[in-house]
C-alpha positions as CSV (number, residue, x, y, z in Angstrom):
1,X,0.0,0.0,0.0
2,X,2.9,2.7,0.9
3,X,4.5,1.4,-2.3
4,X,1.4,2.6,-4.6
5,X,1.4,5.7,-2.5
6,X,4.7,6.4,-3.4
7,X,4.3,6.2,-7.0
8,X,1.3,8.4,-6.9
9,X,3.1,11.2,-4.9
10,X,6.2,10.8,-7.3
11,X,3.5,10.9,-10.5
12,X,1.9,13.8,-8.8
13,X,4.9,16.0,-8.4
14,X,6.8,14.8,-11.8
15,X,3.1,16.1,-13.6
16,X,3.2,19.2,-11.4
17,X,7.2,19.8,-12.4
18,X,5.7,19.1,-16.1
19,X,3.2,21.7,-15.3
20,X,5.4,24.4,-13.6
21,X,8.1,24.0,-16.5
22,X,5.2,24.6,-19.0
23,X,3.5,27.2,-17.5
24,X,6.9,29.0,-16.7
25,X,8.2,28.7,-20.3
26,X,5.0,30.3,-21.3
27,X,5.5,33.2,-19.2
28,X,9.0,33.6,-20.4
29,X,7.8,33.5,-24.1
30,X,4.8,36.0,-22.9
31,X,7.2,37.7,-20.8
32,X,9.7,38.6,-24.2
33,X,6.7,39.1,-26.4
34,X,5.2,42.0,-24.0
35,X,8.6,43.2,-23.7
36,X,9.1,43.2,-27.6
37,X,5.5,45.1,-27.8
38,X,6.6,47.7,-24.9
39,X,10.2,48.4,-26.6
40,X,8.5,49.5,-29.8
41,X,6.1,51.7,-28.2
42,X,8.8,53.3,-26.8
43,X,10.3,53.6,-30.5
44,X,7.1,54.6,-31.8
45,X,6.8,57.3,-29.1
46,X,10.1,58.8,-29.7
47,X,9.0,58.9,-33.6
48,X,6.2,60.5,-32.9
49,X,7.8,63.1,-30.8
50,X,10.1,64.1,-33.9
51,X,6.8,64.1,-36.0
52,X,5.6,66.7,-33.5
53,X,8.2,68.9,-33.7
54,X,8.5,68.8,-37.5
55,X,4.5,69.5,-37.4
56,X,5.2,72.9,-35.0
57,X,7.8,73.6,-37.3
58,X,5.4,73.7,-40.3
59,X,3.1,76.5,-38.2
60,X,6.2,78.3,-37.5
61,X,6.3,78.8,-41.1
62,X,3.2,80.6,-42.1
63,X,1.7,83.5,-40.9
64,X,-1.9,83.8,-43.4
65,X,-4.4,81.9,-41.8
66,X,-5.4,79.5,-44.6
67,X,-2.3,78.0,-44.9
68,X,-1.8,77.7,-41.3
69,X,-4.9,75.5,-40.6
70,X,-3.8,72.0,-41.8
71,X,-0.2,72.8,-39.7
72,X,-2.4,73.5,-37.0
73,X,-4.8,70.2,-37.0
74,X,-1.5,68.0,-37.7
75,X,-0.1,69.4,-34.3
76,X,-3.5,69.2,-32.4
77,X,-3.7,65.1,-33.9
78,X,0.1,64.5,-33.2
79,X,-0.2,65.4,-29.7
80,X,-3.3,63.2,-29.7
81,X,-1.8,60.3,-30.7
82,X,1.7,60.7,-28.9
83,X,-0.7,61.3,-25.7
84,X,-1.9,57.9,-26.2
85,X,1.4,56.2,-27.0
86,X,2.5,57.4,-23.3
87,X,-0.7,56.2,-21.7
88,X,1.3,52.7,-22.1
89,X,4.8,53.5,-21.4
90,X,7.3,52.2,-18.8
91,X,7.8,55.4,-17.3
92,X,7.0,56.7,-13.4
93,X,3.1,58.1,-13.2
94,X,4.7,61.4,-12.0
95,X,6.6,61.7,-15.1
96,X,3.7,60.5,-17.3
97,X,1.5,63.0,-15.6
98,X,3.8,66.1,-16.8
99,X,4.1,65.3,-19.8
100,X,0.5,64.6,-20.9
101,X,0.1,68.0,-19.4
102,X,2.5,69.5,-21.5
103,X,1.1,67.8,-24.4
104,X,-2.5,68.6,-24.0
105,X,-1.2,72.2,-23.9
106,X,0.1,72.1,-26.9
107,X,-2.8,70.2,-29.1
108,X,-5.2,72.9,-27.2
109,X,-2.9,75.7,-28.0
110,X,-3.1,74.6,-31.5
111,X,-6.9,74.2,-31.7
112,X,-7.2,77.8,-29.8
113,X,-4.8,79.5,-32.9
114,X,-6.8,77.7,-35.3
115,X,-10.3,79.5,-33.7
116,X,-8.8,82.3,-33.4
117,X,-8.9,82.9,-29.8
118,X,-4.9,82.7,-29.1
119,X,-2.5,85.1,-32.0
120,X,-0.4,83.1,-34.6
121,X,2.9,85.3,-33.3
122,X,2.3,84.6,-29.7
123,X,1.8,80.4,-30.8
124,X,5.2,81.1,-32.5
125,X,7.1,82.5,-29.8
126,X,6.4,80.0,-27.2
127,X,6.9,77.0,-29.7
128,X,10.2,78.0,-30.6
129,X,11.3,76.5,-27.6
130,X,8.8,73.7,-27.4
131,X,10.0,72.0,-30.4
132,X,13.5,71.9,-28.9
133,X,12.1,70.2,-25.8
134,X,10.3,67.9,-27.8
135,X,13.3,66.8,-29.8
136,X,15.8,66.2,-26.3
137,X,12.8,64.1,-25.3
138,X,12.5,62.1,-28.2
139,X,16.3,61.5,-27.7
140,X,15.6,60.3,-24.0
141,X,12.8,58.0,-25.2
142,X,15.0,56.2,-27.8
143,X,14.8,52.7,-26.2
144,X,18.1,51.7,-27.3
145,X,19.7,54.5,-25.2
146,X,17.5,53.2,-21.9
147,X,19.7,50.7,-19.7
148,X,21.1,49.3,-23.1
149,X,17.7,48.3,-24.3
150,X,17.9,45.7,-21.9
151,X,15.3,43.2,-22.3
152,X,15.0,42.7,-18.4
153,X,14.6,46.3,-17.6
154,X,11.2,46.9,-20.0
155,X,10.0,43.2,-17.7
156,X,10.9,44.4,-14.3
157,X,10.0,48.1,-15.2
158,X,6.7,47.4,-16.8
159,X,5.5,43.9,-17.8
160,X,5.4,43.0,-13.8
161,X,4.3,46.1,-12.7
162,X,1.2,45.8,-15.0
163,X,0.5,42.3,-13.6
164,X,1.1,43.4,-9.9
165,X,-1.4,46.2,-10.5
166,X,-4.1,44.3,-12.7
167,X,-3.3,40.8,-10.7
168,X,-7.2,39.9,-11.7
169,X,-6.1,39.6,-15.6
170,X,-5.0,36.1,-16.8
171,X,-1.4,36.3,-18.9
172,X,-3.9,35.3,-21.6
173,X,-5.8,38.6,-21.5
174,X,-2.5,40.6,-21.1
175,X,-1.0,38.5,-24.0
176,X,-4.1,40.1,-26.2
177,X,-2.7,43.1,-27.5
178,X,-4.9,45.9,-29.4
179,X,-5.9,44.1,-33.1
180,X,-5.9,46.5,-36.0
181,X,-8.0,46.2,-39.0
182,X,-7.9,47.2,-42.5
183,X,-10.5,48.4,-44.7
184,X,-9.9,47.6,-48.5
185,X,-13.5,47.4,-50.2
186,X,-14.6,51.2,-50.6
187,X,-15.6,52.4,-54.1
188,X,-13.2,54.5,-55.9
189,X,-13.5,57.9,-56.6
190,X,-13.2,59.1,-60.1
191,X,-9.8,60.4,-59.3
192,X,-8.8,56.8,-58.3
193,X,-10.4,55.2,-61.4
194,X,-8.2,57.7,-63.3
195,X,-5.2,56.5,-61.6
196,X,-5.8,53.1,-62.1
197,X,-6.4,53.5,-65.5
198,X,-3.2,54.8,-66.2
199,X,-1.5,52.7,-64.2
200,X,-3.4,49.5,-66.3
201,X,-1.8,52.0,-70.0
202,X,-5.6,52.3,-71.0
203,X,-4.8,55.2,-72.1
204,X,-2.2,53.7,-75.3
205,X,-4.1,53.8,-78.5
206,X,-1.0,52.2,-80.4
207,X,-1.7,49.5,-82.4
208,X,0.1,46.2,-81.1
209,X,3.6,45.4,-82.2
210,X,5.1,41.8,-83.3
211,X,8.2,40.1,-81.8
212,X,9.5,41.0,-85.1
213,X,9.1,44.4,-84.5
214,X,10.6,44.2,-80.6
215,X,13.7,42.9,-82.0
216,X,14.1,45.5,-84.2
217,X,12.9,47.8,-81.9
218,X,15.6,47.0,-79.6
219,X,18.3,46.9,-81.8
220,X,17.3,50.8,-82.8
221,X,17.3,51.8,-79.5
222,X,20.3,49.7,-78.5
223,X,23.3,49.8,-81.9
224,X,25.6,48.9,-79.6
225,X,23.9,45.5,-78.5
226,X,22.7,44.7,-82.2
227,X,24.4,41.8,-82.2
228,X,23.4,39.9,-78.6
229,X,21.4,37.0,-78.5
230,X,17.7,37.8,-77.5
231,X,14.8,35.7,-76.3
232,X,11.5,37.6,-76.0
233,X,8.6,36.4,-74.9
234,X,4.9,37.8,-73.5
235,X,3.5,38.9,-70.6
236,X,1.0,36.3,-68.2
237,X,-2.5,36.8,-70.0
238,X,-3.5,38.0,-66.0
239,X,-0.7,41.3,-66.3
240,X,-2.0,44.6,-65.8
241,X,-1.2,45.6,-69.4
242,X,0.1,43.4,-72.2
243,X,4.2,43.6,-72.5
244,X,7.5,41.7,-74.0
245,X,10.3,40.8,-72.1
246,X,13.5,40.9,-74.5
247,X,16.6,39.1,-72.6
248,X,19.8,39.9,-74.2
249,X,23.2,38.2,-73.5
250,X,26.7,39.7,-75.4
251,X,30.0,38.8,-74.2
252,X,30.0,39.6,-70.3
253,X,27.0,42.0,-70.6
254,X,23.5,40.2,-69.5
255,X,20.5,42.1,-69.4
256,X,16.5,42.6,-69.8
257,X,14.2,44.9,-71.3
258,X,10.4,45.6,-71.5
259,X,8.6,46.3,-74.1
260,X,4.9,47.4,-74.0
261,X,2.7,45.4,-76.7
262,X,0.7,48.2,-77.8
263,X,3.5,50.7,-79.6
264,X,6.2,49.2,-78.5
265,X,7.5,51.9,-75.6
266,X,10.7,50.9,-73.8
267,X,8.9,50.6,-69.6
268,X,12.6,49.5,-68.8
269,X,15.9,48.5,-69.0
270,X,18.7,46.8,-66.8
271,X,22.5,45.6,-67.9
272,X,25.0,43.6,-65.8
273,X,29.1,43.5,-66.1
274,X,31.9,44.0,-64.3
275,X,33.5,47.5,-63.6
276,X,36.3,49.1,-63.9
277,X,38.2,51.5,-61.6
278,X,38.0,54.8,-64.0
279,X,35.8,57.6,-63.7
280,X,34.5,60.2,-65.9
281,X,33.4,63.8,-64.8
282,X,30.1,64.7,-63.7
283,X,29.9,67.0,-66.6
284,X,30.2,64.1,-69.0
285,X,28.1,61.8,-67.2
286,X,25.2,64.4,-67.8
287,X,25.8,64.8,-71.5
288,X,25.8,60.6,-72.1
289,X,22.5,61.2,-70.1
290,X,21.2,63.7,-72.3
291,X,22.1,61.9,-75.2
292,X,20.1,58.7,-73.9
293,X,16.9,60.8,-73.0
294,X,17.0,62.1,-76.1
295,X,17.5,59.0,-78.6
296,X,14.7,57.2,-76.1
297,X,13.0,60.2,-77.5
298,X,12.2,61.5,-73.7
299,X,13.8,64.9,-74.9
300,X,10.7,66.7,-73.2
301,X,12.4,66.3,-69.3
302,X,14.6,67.8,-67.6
303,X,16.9,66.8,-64.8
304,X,15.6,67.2,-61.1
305,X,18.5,65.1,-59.3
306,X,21.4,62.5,-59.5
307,X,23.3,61.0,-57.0
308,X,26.0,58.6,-56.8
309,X,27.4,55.0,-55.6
310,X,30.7,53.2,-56.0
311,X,29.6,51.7,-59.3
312,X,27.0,54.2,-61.1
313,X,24.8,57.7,-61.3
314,X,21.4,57.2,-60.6
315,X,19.6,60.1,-62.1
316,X,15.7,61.5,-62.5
317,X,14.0,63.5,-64.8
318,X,10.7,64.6,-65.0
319,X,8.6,66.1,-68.1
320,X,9.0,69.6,-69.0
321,X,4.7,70.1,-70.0
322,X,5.1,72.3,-73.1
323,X,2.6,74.7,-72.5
324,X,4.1,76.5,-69.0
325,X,7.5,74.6,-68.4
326,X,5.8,73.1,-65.4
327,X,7.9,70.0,-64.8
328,X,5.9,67.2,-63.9
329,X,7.2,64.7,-61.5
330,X,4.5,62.2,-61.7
331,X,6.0,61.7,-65.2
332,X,9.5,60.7,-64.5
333,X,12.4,58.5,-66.2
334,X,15.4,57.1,-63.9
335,X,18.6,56.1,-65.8
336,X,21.5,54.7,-64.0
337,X,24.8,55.3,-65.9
338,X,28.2,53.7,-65.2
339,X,31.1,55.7,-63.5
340,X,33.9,54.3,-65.6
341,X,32.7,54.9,-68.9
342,X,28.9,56.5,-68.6
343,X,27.3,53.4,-70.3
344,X,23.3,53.3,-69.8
345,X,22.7,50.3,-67.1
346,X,19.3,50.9,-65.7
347,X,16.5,52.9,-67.2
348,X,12.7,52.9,-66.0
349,X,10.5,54.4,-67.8
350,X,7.4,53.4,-66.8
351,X,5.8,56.8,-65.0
352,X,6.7,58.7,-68.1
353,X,4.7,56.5,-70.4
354,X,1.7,56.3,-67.7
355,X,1.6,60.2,-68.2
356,X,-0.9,62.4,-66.0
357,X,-4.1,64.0,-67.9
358,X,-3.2,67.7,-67.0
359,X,-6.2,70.1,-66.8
360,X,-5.8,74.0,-67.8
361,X,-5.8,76.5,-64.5
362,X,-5.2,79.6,-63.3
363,X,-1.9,81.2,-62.3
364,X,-3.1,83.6,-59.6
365,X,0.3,85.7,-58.4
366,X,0.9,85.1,-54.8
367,X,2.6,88.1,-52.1
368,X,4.9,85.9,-49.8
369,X,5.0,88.7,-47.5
370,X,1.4,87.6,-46.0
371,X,2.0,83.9,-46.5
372,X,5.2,83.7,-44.7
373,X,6.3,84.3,-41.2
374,X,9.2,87.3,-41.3
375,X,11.9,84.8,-40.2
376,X,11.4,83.2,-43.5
377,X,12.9,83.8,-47.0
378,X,12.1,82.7,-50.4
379,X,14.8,82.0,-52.2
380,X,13.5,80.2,-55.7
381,X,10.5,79.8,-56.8
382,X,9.6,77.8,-60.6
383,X,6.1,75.9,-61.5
384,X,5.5,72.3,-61.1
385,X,2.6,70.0,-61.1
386,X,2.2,67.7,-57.8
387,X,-0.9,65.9,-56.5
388,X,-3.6,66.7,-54.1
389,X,-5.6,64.8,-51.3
390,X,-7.9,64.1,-54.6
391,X,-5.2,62.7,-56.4
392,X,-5.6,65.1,-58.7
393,X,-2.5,66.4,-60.6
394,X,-2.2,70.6,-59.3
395,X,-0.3,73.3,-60.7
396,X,1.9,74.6,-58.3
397,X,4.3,77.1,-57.2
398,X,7.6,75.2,-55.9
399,X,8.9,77.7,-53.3
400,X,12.3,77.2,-51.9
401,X,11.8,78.9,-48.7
402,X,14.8,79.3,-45.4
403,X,14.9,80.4,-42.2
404,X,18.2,80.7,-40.4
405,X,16.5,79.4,-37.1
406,X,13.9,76.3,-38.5
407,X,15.6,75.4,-41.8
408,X,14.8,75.0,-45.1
409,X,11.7,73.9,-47.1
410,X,10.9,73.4,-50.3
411,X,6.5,73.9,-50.4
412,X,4.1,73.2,-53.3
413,X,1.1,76.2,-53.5
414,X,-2.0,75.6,-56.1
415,X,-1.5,78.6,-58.5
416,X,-5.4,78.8,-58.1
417,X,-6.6,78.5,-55.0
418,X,-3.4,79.1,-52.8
419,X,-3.6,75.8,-50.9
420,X,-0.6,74.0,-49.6
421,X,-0.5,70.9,-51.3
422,X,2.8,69.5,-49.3
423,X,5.6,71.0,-47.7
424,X,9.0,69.4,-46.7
425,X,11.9,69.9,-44.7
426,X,15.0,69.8,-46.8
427,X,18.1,68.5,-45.1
């Protein structure tokens, strides 16, 4: 009899061991997922400070009242949201407390200069400051410059504190973080349908080209690889638009292009080889770039930028439209071009052919002296076409504007109605 009660007291405590083991793995894995979740608010909160600041920048910018209110609701909806990122972060109530304060004064000092009930040059004064204290604190928040990032400190500071205070919830109910949902089945508005549209090439009323045709193509557009070995073949019947793909191969240069079906317009190009240690000038790069735009016959851009790697240029042009010398960016070409010998490698060419449907508007002269705060100068100015919230393709005046104190920005302006359409901080 005390030999059966033996074994049931040495099953009973090898299936409670079982048990503890279990359910003390689990907490370790719930332990380093909470911690994992907690380390990334902090990250997210720090971010989100930054975005503040940059937001209080933007109102520090204007002084018209128009242009000011969209500034003003991003720094009132900022604060919201960084508010509720601190709600959950491992940080003493006391210091929580201040800084919510803080906070709400600043999304209620917004909403007050929108209504008109605090002056724009008073806001300005005090946030001059404010955004510095709201860049040193997104420094402090970084996570990886807390204890190390320590995985241990966000538990001990945080994950068991919440349970000590909230004993009544399970580990199940704390491992349930907030779900997030997408909505993807809404209509789309005409501007959508227009941009899908163009995206599909509905708009190409070429007639369709052969393989034939391809091959010659590409040997036009490409003497110098007339001679490499190509294999073409379609596109999937279920690809947005119909297209050939033209492999080439010559000596130790591999490649592709694409072709589209209807017309036969080069969407892009890429060549592989080995490189070698020479360089030409900048000014020669630009001119082998030229050249290519303009025997692709993409002669109607202009350069916007180019930067450089080890191996190549990367450049981007966007369309010069005829009738203002707007440049379009939505219609753009990227070339890549070799640093030893400025030979085409990349091309992409695929925004230029989609080409925006531009729609006639008024040029309505603008006095920066009412827009702009006084700490703020324009220094260029040209046309350019950029998209709205409606997706619709704007004329705009592209202001280069600086301020000794904030920075510089470069800000889009409807010609028409005067509306920011986007405004960014240049580095």
């Amino acid at each position: 009899m005390k030999k059966i009660v033996w074994i049931i007291v040495v099953a009973a405590a090898a299936i409670f061991l079982v048990y503890h083991f279990q359910v003390q793995a689990q907490n370790t894995r719930l332990e380093t997922a909470l911690a994992n979740q907690y380390a990334n608010q902090l990250t997210t909160a720090s971010e989100q400070l930054t975005v503040l600041s940059d937001s209080i920048d933007q109102t520090l910018l204007f002084k018209d009242k128009a242009a000011l209110d969209k500034p003003l609701d991003d720094v009132w909806r900022v604060s919201s949201d960084v508010r509720a990122s601190i709600s959950a972060l491992p940080i003493d109530q006391e210091t929580s407390t201040v800084w919510m304060n803080y906070l709400t004064r600043i999304g209620n000092g917004a909403s007050q200069v929108k209504a008109g009930k605090v002056p724009i040059e008073e806001w300005q004064k005090n946030m001059t400051s404010a955004r510095d204290n709201l860049r040193s604190l997104s420094d402090q928040w970084a996570f990886t410059n807390r204890e190390d990032g320590k995985k241990d400190y966000i538990v001990a500071s945080f994950v068991q504190n919440k349970v000590s205070k909230e004993n009544e919830k399970s580990w199940k109910a704390l491992g349930s973080s907030v779900k997030t949902y997408t909505e993807s089945d809404f209509p789309m508005t005409a501007s959508e349908a227009d941009q899908q549209k163009k995206k599909d090439l509905q708009h190409i009323k070429d007639a369709e080209i052969s393989m034939d045709q391809v091959k010659q193509k590409f040997r036009e557009l490409f003497p110098e690889l007339k001679d490499a070995k190509l294999h073409i073949t379609e596109s999937a019947k279920d690809a947005p638009y119909p297209f050939y793909h033209v492999e080439f191969h010559k000596g130790i240069r591999i490649g592709y292009a694409d072709f589209t079906k209807k017309g036969g317009h080069l969407l892009s190009f890429l060549l592989e080889r080995p490189f070698d240690n020479t360089t030409i000038s900048v000014e020669q790069m630009k001119a082998k770039a030229l050249k290519y735009m303009k025997s692709f016959n993409y002669a109607d851009t202009k350069m916007v930028d180019f930067r450089e790697n080890n191996i190549a240029w990367h450049l981007a042009f966007a369309r010069n439209d005829a009738e203002n010398n707007a440049l379009v960016y939505a219609d753009g070409v990227q070339l890549k071009v070799a640093k030893d010998n400025g030979e085409l490698l990349g091309l992409n060419a695929m925004e230029y052919i989609q080409k925006e449907k531009l729609v006639p508007q008024k040029v309505i002269p603008i006095n920066y002296d009412e827009l702009f705060s006084g700490n703020f100068s324009v220094e260029e100015e040209r046309l350019s076409y950029v998209e709205n919230q409606q997706l619709q393709q704007r004329l705009a005046y592209e202001v280069l504007t600086r301020s000794d104190t904030i920075g510089t920005y470069k800000i889009y302006i409807d010609t028409e109605t005067h509306e920011i359409l986007h405004s960014e901080k240049l580095p």
